[in-house]
N, C-alpha and C positions, 0 to 999 in steps of 0.2 A: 348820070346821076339824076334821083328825083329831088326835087324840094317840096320837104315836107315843114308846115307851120308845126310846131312845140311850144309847149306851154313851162317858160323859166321861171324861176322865182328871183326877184333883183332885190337887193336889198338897199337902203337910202341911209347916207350917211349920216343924216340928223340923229337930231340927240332922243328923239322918238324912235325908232329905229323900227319905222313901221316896214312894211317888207309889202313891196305892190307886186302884181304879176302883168306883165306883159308877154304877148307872142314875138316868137322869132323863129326865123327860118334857116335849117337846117339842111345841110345836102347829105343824105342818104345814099348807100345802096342795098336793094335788096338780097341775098346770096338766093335766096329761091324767086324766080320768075315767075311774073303773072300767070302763063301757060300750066307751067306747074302747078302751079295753085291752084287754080281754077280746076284740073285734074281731079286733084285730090278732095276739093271740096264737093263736085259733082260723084266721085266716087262714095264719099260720106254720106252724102244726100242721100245715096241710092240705098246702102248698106243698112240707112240708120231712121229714114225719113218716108221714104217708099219713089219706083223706081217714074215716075213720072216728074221728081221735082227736079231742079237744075240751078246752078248759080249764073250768074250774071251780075253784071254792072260790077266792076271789079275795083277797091279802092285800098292802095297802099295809105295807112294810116298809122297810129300806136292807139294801144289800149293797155291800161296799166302796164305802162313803161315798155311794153313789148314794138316794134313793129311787124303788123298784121297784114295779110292780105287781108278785105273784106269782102265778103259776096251775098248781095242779095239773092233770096232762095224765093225760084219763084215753081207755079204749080204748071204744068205742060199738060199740051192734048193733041191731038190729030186734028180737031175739029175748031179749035179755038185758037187764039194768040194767046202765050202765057201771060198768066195772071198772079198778083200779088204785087209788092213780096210779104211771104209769108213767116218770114225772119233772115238771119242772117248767120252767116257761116267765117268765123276767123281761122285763117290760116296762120299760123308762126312763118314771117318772113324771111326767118334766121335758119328754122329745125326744119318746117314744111310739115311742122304735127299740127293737128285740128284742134281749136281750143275750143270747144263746145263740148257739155253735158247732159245729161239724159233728160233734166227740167227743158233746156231749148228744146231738144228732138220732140217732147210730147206737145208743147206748145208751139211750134210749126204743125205738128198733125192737128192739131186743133184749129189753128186759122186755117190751113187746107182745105180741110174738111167744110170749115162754113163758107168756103167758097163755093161747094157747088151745090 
């Protein structure tokens, strides 16, 4: 199991019935593996971004309400250490489909690109 922090809404019994949020943590599991994920998001990268970028740093998290793999996308060389990140890549934890659209792809080509 991971433990992931989530964000509740608690509600308070006073006669204000103001509504506070606090964190709590939650145990999790993923149905799609890190490995996997990271597969797929490198495949994406390649298909959709160009064939030199790669994810790494890998973080089980949620984004609107989903839990995500997350992978920072960085730019790769022969000659250098990778560099960036030049955005980030959501995997669905649950499907293992890529939750990125065509606005991210052009603006990781865009921070890429002013990298070098």
């Amino acid at each position: 199991m991971i433990e992931l922090p989530i964000q509740v809404i608690i509600k308070s019994d006073d006669a204000s019935r103001v509504a506070t949020e606090t964190m709590r943590n939650k145990y999790v599991r993923a149905a799609v593996d890190e490995r996997t994920a990271r597969r797929t998001a490198n495949r994406w990268l390649v298909e959709r971004v160009g064939n030199m970028v790669m994810a790494d740093q890998p973080l089980l998290t949620q984004s609107a309400g989903q839990l995500v793999w997350r992978f920072d996308a960085f730019v790769t060389s022969l000659s250098r250490a990778p560099r960036g990140p030049i955005g980030h890549v959501d995997v669905d934890a649950t499907t293992g489909q890529v939750l990125a659209d065509d606005r991210a792809v052009e603006e990781m080509k865009r921070r890429g690109t002013s990298l070098q």
